[in-house]
NUNUFI-121999 format. One record per residue (C-alpha): residue in three letters; x, y, z. Coordinates in steps of 0.5 Angstrom, whole numbers, padded with zeros to 4 digits, always signed. Layout:
NUNUFI-121999
ALAXYZ/...
***
This chain:
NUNUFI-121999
UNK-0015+0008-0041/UNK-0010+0008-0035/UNK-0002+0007-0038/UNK+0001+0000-0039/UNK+0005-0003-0033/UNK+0009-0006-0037/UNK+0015-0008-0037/UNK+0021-0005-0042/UNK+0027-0007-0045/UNK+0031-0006-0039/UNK+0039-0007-0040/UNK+0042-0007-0034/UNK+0039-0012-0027/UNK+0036-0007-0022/UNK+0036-0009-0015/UNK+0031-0004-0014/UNK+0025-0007-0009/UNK+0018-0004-0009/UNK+0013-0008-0004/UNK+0005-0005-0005/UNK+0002-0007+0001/UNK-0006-0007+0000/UNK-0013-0008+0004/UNK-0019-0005+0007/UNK-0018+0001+0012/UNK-0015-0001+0019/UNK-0013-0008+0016/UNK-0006-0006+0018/UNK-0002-0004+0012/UNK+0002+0001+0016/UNK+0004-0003+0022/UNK+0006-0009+0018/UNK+0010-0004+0014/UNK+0014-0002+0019/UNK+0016-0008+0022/UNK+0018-0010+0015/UNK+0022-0005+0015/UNK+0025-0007+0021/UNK+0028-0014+0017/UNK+0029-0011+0011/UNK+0033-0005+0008/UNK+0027-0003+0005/UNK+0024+0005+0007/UNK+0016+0006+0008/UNK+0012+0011+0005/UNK+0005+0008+0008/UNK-0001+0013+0005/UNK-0001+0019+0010/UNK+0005+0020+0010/UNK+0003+0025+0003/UNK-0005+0025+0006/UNK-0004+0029+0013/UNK+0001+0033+0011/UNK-0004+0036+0005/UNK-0010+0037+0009/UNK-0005+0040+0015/UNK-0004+0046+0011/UNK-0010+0046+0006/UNK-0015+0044+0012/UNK-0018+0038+0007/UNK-0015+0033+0002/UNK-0013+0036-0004/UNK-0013+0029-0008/UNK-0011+0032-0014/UNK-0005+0035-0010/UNK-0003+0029-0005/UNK-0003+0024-0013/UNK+0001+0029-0016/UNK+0005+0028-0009/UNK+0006+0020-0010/UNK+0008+0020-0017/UNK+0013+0024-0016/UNK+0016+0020-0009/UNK+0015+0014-0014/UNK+0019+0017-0020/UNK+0025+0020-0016/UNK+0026+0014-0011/UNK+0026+0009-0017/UNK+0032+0013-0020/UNK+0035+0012-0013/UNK+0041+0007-0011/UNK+0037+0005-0005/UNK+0034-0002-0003/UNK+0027+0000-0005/UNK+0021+0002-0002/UNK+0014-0001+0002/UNK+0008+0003+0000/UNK+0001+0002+0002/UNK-0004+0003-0001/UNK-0013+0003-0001/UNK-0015+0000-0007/UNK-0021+0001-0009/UNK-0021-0006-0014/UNK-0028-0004-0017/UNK-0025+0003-0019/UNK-0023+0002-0025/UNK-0019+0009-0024/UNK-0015+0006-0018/UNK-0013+0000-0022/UNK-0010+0005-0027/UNK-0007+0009-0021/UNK-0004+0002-0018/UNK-0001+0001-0025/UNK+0002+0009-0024/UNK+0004+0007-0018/UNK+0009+0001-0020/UNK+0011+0004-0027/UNK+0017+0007-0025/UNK+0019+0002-0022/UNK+0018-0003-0028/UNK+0021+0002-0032/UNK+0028+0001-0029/UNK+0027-0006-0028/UNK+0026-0006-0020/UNK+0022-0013-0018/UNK+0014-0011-0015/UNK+0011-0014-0011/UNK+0004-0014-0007/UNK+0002-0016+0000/UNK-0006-0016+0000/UNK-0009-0016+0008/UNK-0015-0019+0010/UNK-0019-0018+0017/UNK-0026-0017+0018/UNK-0029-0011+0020/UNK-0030-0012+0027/UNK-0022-0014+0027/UNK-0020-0008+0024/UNK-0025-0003+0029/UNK-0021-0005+0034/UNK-0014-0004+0031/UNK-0018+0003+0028/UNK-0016+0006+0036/UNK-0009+0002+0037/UNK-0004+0008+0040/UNK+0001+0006+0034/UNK-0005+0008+0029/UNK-0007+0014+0033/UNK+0000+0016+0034/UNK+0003+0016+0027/UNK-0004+0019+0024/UNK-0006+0025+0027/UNK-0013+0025+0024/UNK-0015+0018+0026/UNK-0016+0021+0033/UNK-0023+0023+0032/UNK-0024+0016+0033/UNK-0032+0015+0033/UNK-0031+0019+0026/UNK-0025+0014+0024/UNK-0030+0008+0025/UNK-0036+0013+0021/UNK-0031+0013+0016/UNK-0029+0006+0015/UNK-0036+0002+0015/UNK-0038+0008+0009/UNK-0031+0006+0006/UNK-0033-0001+0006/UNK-0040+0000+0004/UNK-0038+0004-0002/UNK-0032+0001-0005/UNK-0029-0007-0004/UNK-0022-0007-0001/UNK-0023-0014-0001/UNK-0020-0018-0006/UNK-0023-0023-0010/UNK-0019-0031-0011/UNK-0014-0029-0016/UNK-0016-0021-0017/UNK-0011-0019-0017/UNK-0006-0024-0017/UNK-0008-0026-0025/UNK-0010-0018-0026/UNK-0007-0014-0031/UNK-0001-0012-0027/UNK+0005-0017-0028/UNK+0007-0017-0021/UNK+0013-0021-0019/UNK+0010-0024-0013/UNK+0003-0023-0010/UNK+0001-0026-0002/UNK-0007-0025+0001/UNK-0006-0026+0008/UNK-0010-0026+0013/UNK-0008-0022+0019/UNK-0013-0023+0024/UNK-0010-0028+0029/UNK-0003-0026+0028/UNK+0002-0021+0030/UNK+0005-0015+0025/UNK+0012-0018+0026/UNK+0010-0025+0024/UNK+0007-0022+0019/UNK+0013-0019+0016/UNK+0017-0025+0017/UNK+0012-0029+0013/UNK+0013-0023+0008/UNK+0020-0022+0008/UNK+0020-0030+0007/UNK+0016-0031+0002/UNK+0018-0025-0002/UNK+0026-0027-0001/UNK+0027-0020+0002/
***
């Protein structure tokens, strides 16, 4: 049994802010955070900032260590005066150890009365191969260089797992998200994207 994502009796108004963006590998996740960051005073903490530097100095990832890692970051920056924070996140939605980690990931946050929120991104995976060898992606993701091996990885990953949500999944699940957005993002640029998210989210 993961713990609760549950909203306590909060006493004080918080304008502490959490945007999950979710979706399959190389669907974007980053790219649109960072421009969202750029419209917005939310600070972005996309999922190999805790990955690559493990597997830097271990030589592979130490999950347990990079987990450990996150749930620190989440805990220390919701007890923060700072806007709030943009995390994205591959959700294995059926892995029912991801969704007890998602409501890990959001607990410090509901616990000090911050508004969550997810953006759920959808591209096919011939889209998304084309995106896995973007100069953005391969600058700020060291070991997605190996872009053959990358490419490997993403169709094992989609064959393993499903990171693509199903109509109401996530939006009618069990974590009582503020707001939630499925966007298709293949025909739109990560800067309308963000605009659209920072609109509909009242960023």
């Amino acid at each position: 049994m993961g713990m609760c994502a549950v909203r306590t009796n909060i006493t004080e108004v918080s304008t502490m802010k959490l945007i999950l963006i979710v979706g399959n590998g190389a669907v974007g996740k980053m790219t649109v955070g960072q421009e969202l960051a750029k419209i917005t005073d939310l600070r972005l903490n996309f999922n190999h900032l805790t990955i690559d530097p493990i597997i830097e100095i271990f030589g592979y990832p130490d999950w347990e260590l990079i987990l450990e890692l996150r749930d620190l970051m989440m805990i220390k920056f919701a007890n923060t005066e700072l806007a709030g924070m943009i995390a994205t996140f591959m959700w294995g939605l059926d892995d029912p150890s991801d969704w007890d980690y998602m409501e890990r990931m959001c607990k410090p946050f509901f616990d000090v009365g911050a508004k969550v929120y997810c953006l759920d991104l959808v591209a096919p995976q011939s889209v998304r191969l084309e995106r896995n060898k973007t100069e953005n992606r391969l600058q700020h993701k060291p070991f997605k260089r190996d872009v053959e091996e990358s490419d490997k990885i993403i169709k094992r990953m989609d064959e393993e797992f499903r990171y693509e949500s199903l109509p109401g999944e996530i939006e009618n699940g069990r974590i009582p998200f503020d707001g939630y957005m499925r966007l298709e993002n293949t025909n739109i640029s990560a800067a309308e994207a963000a605009q659209m998210v920072k609109e509909r989210f009242e960023l």
